[in-house]
mmCIF file of the N, C-alpha and C atoms, coordinates in Angstrom:
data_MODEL
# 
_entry.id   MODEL 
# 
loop_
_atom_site.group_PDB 
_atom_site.id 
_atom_site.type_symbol 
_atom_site.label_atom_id 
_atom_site.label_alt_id 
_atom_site.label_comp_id 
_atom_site.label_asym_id 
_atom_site.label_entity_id 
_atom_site.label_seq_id 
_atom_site.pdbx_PDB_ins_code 
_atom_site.Cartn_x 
_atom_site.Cartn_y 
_atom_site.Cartn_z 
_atom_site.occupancy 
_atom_site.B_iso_or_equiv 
_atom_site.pdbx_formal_charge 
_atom_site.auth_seq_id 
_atom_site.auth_comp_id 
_atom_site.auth_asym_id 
_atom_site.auth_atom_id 
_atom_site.pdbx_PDB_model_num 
ATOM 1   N N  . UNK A 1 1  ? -18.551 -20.591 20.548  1.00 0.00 ? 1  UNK A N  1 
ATOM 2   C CA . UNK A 1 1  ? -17.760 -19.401 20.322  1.00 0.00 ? 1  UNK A CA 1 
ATOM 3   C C  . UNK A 1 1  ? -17.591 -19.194 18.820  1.00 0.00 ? 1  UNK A C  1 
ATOM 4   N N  . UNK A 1 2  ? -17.671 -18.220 18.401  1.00 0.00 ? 2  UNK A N  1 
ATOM 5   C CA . UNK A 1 2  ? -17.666 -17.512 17.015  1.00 0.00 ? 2  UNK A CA 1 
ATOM 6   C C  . UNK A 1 2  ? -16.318 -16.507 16.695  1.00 0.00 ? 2  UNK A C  1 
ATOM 7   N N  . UNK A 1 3  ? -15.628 -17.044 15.440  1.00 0.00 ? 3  UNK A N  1 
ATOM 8   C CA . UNK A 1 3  ? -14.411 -16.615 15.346  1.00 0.00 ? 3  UNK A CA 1 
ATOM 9   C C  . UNK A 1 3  ? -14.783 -15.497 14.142  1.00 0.00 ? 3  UNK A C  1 
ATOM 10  N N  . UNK A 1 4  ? -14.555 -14.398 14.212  1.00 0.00 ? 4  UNK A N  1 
ATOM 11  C CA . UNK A 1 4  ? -14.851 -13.289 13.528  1.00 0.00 ? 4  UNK A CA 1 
ATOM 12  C C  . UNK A 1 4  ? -13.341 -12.886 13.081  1.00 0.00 ? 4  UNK A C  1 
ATOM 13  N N  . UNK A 1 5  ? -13.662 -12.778 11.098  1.00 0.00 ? 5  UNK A N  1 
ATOM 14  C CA . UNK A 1 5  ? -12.494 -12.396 10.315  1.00 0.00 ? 5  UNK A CA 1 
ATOM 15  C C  . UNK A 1 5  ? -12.522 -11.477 10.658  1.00 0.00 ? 5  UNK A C  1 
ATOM 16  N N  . UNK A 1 6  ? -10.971 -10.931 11.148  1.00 0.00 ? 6  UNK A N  1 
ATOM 17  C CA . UNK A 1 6  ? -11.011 -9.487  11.025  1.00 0.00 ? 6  UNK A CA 1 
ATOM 18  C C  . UNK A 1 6  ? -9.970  -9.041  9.937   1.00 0.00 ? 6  UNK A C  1 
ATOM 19  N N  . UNK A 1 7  ? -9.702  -9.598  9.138   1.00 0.00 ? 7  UNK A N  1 
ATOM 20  C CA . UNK A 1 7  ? -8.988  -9.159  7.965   1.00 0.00 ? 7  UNK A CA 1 
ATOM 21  C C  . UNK A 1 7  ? -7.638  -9.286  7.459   1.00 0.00 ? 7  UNK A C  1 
ATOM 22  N N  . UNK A 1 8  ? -6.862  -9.118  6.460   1.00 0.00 ? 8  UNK A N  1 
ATOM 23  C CA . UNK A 1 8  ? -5.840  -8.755  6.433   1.00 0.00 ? 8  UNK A CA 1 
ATOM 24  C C  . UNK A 1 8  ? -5.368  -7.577  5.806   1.00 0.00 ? 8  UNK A C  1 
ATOM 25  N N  . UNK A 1 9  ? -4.605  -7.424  6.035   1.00 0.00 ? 9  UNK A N  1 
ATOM 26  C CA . UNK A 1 9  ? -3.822  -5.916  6.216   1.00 0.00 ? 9  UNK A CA 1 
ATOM 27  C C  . UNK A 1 9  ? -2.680  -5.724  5.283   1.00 0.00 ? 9  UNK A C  1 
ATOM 28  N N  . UNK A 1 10 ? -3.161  -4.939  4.572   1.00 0.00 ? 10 UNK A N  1 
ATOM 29  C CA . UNK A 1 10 ? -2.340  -4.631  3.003   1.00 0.00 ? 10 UNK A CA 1 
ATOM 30  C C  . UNK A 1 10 ? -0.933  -2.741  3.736   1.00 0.00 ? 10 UNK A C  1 
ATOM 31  N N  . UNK A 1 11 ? 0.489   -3.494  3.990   1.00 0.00 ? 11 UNK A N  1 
ATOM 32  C CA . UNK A 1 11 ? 0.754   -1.988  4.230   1.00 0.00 ? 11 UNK A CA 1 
ATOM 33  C C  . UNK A 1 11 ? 1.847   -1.726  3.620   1.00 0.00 ? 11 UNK A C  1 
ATOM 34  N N  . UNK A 1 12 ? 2.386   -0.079  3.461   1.00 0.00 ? 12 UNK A N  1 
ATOM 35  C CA . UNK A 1 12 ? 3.441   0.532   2.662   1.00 0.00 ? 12 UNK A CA 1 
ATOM 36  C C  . UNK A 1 12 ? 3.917   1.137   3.587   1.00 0.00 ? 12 UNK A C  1 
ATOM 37  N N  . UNK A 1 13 ? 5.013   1.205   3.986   1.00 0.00 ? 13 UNK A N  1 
ATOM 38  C CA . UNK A 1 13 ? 5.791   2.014   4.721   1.00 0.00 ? 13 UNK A CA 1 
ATOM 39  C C  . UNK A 1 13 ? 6.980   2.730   4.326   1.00 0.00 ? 13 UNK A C  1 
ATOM 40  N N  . UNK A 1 14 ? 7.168   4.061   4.756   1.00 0.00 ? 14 UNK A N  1 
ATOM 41  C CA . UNK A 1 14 ? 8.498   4.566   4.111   1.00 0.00 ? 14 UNK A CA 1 
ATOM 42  C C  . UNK A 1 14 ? 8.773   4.842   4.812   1.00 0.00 ? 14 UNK A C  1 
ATOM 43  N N  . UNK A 1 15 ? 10.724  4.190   5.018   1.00 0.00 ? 15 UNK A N  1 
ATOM 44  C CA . UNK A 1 15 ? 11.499  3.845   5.939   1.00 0.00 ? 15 UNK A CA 1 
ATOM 45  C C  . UNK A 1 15 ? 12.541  4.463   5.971   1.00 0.00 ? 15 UNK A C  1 
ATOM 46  N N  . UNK A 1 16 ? 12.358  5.830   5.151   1.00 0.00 ? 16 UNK A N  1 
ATOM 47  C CA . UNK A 1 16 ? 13.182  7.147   5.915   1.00 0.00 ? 16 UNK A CA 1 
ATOM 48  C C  . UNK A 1 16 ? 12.579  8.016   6.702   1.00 0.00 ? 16 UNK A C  1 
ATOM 49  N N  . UNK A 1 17 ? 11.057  8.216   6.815   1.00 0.00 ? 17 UNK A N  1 
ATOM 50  C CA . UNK A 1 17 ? 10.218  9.468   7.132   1.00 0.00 ? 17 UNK A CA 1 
ATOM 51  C C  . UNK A 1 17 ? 9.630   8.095   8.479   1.00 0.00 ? 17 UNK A C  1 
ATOM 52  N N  . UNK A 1 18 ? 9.618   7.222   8.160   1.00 0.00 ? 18 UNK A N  1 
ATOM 53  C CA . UNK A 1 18 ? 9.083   5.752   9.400   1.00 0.00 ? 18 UNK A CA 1 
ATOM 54  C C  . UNK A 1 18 ? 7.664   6.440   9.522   1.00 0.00 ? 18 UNK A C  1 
ATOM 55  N N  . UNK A 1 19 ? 6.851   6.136   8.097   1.00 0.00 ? 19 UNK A N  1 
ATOM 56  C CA . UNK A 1 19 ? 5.212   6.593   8.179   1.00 0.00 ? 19 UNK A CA 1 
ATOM 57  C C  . UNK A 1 19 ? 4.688   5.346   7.277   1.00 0.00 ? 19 UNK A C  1 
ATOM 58  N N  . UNK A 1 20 ? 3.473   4.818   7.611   1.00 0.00 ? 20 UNK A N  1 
ATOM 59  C CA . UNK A 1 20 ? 3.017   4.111   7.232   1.00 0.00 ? 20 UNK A CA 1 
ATOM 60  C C  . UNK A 1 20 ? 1.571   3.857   7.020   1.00 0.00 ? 20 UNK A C  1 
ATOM 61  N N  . UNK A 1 21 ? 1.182   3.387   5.832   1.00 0.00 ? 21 UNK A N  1 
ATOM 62  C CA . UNK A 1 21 ? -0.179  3.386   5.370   1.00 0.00 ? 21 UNK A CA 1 
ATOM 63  C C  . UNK A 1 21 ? -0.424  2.086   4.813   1.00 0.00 ? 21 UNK A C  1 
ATOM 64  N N  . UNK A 1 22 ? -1.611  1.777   5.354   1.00 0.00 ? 22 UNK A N  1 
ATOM 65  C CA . UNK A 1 22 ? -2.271  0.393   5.408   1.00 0.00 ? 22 UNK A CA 1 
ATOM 66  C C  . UNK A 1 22 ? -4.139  0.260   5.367   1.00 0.00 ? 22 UNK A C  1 
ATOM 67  N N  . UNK A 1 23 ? -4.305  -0.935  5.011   1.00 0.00 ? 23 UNK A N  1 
ATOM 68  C CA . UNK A 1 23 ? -5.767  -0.727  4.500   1.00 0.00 ? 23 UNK A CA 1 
ATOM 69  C C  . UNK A 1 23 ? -5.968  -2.273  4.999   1.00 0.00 ? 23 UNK A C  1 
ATOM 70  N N  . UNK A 1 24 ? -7.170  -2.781  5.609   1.00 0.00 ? 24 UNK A N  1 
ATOM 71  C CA . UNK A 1 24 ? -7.597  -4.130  6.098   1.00 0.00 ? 24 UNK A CA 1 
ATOM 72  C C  . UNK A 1 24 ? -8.793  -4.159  4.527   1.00 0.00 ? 24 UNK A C  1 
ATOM 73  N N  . UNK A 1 25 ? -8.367  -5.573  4.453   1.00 0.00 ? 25 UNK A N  1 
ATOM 74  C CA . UNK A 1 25 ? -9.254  -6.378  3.465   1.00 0.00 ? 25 UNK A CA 1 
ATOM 75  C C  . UNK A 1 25 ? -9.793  -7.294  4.344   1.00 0.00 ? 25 UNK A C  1 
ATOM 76  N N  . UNK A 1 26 ? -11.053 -7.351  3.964   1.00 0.00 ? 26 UNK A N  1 
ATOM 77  C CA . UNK A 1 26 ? -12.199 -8.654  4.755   1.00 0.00 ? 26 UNK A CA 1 
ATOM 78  C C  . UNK A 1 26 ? -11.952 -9.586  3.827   1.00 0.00 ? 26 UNK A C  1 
ATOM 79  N N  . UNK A 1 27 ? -12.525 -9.519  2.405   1.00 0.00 ? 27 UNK A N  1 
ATOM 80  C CA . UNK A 1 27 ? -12.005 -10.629 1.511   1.00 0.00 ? 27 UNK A CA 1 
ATOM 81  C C  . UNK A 1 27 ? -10.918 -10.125 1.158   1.00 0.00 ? 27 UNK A C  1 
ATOM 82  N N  . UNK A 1 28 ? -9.450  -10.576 0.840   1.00 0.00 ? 28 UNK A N  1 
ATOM 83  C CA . UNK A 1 28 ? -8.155  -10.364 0.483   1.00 0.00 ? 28 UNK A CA 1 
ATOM 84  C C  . UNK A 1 28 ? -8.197  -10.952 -0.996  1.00 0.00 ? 28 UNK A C  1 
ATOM 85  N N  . UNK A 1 29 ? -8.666  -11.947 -1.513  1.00 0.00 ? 29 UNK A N  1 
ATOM 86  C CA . UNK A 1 29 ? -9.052  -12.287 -2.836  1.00 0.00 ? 29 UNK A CA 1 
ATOM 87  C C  . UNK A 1 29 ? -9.245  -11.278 -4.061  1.00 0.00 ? 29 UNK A C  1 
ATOM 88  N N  . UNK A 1 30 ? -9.582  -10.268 -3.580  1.00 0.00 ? 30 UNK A N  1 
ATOM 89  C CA . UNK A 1 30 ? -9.494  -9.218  -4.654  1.00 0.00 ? 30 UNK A CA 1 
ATOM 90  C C  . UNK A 1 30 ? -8.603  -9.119  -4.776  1.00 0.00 ? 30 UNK A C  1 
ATOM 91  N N  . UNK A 1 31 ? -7.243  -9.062  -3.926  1.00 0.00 ? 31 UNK A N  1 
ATOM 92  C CA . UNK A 1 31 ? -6.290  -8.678  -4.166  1.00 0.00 ? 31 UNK A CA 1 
ATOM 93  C C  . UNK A 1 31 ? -5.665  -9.631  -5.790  1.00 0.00 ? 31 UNK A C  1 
ATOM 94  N N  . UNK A 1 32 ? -6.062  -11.236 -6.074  1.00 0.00 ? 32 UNK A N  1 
ATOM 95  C CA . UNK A 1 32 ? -5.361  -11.845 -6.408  1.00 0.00 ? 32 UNK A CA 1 
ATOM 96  C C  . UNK A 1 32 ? -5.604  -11.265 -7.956  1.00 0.00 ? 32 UNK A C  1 
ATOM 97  N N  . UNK A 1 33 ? -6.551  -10.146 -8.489  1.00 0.00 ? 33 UNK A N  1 
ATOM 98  C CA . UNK A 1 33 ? -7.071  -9.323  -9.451  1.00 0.00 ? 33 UNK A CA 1 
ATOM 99  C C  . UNK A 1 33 ? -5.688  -8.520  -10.104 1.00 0.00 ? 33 UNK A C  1 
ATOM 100 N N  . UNK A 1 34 ? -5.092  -8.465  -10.939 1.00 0.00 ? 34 UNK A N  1 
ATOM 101 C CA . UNK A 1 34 ? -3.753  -7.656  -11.175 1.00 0.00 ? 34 UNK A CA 1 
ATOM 102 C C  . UNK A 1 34 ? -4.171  -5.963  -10.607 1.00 0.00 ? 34 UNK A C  1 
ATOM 103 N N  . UNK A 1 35 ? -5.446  -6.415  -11.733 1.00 0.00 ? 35 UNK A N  1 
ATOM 104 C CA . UNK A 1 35 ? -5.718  -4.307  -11.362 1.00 0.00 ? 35 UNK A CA 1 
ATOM 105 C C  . UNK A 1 35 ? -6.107  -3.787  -10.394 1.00 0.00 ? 35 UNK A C  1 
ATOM 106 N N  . UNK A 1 36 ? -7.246  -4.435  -9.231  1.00 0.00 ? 36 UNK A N  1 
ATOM 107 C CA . UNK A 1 36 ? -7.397  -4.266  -8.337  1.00 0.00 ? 36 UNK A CA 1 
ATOM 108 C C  . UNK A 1 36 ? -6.439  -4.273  -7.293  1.00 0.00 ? 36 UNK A C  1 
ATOM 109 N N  . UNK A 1 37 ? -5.262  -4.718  -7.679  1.00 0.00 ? 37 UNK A N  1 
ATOM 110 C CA . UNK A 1 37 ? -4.207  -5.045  -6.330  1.00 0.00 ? 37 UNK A CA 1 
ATOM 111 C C  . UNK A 1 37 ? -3.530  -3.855  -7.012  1.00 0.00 ? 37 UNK A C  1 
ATOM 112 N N  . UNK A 1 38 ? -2.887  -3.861  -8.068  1.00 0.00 ? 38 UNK A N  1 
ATOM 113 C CA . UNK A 1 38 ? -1.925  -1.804  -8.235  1.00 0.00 ? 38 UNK A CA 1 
ATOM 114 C C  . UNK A 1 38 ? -2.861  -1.164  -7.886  1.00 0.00 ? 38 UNK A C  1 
ATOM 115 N N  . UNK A 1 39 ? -4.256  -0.807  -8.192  1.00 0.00 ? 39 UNK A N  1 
ATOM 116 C CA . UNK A 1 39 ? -5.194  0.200   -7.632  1.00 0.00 ? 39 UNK A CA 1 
ATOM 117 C C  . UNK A 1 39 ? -5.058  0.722   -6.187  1.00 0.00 ? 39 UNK A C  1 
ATOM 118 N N  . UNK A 1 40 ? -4.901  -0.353  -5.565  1.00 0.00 ? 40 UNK A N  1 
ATOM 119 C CA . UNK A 1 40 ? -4.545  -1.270  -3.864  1.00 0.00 ? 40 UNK A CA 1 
ATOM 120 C C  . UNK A 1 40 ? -3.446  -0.051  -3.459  1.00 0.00 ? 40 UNK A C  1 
ATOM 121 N N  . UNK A 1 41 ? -2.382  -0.321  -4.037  1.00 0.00 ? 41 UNK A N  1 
ATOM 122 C CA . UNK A 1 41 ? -1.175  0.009   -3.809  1.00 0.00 ? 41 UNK A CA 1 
ATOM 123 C C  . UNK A 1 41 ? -0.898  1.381   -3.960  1.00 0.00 ? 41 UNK A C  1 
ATOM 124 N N  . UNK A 1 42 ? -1.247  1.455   -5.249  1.00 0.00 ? 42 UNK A N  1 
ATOM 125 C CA . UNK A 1 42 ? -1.685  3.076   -5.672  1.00 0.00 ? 42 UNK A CA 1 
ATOM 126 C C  . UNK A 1 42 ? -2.308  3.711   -4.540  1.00 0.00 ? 42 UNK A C  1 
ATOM 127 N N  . UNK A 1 43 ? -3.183  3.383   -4.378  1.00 0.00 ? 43 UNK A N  1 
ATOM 128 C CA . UNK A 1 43 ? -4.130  4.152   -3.209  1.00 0.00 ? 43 UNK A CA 1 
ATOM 129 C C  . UNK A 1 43 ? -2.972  4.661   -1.987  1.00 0.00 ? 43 UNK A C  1 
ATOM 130 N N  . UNK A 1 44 ? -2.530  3.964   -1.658  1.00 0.00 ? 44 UNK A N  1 
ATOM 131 C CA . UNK A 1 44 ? -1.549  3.253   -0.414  1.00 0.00 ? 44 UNK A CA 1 
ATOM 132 C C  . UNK A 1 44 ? -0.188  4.597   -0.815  1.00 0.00 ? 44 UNK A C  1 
ATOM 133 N N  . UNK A 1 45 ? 0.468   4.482   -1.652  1.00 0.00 ? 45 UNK A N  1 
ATOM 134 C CA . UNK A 1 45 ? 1.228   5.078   -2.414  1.00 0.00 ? 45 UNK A CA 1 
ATOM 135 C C  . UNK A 1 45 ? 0.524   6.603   -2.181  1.00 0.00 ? 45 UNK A C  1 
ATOM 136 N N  . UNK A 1 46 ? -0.370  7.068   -2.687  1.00 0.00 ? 46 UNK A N  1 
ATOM 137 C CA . UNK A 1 46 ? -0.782  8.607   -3.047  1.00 0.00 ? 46 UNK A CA 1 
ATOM 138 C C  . UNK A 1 46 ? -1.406  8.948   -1.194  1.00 0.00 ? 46 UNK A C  1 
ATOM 139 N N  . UNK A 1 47 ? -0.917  8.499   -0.474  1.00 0.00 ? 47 UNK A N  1 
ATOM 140 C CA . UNK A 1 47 ? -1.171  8.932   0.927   1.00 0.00 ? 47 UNK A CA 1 
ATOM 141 C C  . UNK A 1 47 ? 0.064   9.231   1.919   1.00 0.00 ? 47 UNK A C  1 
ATOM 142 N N  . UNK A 1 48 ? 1.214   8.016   1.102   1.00 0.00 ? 48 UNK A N  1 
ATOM 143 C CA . UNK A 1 48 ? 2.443   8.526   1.658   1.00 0.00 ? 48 UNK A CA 1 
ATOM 144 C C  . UNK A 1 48 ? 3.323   9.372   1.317   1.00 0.00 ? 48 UNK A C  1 
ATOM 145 N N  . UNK A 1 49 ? 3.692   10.299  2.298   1.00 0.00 ? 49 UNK A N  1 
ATOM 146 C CA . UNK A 1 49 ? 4.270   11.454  2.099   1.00 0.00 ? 49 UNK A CA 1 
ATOM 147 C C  . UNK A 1 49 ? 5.161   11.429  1.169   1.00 0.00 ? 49 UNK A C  1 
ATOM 148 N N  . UNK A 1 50 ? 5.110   12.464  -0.435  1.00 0.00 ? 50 UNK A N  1 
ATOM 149 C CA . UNK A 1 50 ? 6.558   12.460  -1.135  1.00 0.00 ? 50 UNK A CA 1 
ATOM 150 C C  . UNK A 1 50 ? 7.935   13.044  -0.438  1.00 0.00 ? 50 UNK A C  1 
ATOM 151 N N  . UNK A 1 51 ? 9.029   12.315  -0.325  1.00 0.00 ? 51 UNK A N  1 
ATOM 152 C CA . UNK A 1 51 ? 9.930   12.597  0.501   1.00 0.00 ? 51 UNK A CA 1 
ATOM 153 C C  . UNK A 1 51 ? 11.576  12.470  -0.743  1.00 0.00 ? 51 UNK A C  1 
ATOM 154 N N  . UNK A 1 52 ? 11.005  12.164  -2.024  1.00 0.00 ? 52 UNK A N  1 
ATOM 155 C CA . UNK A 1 52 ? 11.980  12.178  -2.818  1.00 0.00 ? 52 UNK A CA 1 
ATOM 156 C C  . UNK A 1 52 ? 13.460  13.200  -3.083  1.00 0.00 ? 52 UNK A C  1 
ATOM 157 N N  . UNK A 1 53 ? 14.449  12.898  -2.713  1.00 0.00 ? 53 UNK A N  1 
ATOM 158 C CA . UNK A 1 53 ? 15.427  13.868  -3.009  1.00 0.00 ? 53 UNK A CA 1 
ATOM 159 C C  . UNK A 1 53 ? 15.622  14.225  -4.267  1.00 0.00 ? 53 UNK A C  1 
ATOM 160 N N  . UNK A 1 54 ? 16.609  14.853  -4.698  1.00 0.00 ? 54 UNK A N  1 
ATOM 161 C CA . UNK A 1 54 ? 16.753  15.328  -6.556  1.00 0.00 ? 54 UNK A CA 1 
ATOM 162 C C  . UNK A 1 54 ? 17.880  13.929  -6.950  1.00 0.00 ? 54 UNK A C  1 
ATOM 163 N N  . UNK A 1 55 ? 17.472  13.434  -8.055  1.00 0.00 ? 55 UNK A N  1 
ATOM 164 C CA . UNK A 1 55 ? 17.840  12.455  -8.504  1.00 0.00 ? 55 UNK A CA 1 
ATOM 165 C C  . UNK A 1 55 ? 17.139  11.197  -8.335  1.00 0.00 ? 55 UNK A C  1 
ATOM 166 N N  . UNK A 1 56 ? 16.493  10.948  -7.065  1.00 0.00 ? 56 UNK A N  1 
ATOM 167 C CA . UNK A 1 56 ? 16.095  9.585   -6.894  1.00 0.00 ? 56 UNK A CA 1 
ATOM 168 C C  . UNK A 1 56 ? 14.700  9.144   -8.146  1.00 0.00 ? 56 UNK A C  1 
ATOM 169 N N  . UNK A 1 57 ? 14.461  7.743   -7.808  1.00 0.00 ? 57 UNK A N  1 
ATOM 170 C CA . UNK A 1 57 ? 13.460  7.223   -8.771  1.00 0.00 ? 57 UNK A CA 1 
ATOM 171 C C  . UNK A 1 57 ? 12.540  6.978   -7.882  1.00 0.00 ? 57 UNK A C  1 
ATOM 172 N N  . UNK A 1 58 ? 10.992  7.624   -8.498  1.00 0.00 ? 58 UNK A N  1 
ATOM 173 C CA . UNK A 1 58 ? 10.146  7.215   -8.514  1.00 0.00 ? 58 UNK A CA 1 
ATOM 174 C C  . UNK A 1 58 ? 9.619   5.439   -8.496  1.00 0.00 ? 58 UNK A C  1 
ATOM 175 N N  . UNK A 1 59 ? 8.418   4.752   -7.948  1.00 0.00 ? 59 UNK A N  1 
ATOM 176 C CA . UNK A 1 59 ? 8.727   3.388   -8.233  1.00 0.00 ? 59 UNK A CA 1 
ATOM 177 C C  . UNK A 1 59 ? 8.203   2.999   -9.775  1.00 0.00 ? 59 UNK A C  1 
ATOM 178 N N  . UNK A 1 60 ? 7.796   4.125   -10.717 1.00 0.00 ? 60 UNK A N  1 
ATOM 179 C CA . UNK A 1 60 ? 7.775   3.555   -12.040 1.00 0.00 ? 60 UNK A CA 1 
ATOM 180 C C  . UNK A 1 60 ? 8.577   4.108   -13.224 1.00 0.00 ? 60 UNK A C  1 
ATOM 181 N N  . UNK A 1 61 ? 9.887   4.726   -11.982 1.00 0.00 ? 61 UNK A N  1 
ATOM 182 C CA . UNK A 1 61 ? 11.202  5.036   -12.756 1.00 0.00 ? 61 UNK A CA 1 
ATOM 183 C C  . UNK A 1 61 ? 10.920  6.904   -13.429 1.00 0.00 ? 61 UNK A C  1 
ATOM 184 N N  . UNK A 1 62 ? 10.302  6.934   -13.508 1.00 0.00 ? 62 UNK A N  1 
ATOM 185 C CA . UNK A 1 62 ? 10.311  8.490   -13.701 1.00 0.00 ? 62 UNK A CA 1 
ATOM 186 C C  . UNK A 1 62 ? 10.596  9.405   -12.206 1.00 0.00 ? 62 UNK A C  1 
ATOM 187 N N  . UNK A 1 63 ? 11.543  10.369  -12.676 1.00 0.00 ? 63 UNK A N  1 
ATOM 188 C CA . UNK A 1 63 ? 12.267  11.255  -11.518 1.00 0.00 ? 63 UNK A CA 1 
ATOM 189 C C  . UNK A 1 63 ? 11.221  12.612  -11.446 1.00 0.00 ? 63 UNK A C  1 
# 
């Protein structure tokens, strides 16, 4: 019997709108890359819906 990676699973969820975006890595090792892992996230980030009210922060602090 043959055990086949099926990956792990990089996800962002926003837990007022309860939507979530996720991406499977075969090798996850890239992740351990600084830039490749914000790229990661980023990606992840620019898919979930902006749901920001007036005042709140952004996650790199700009409103």
């Amino acid at each position: 019997m043959t055990s086949e990676n099926k990956g792990y699973t990089l996800a962002l969820e926003n837990g007022r709108l309860h939507q979530k975006q996720e991406k499977i890595f075969l090798k996850p090792m890239v992740l351990y890359i600084p830039q490749q892992a914000v790229e990661a996230v980023n990606d992840l980030l620019s898919k979930l819906p902006d749901d920001r009210e007036e005042g709140e922060f952004s996650v790199d602090g700009h409103q």
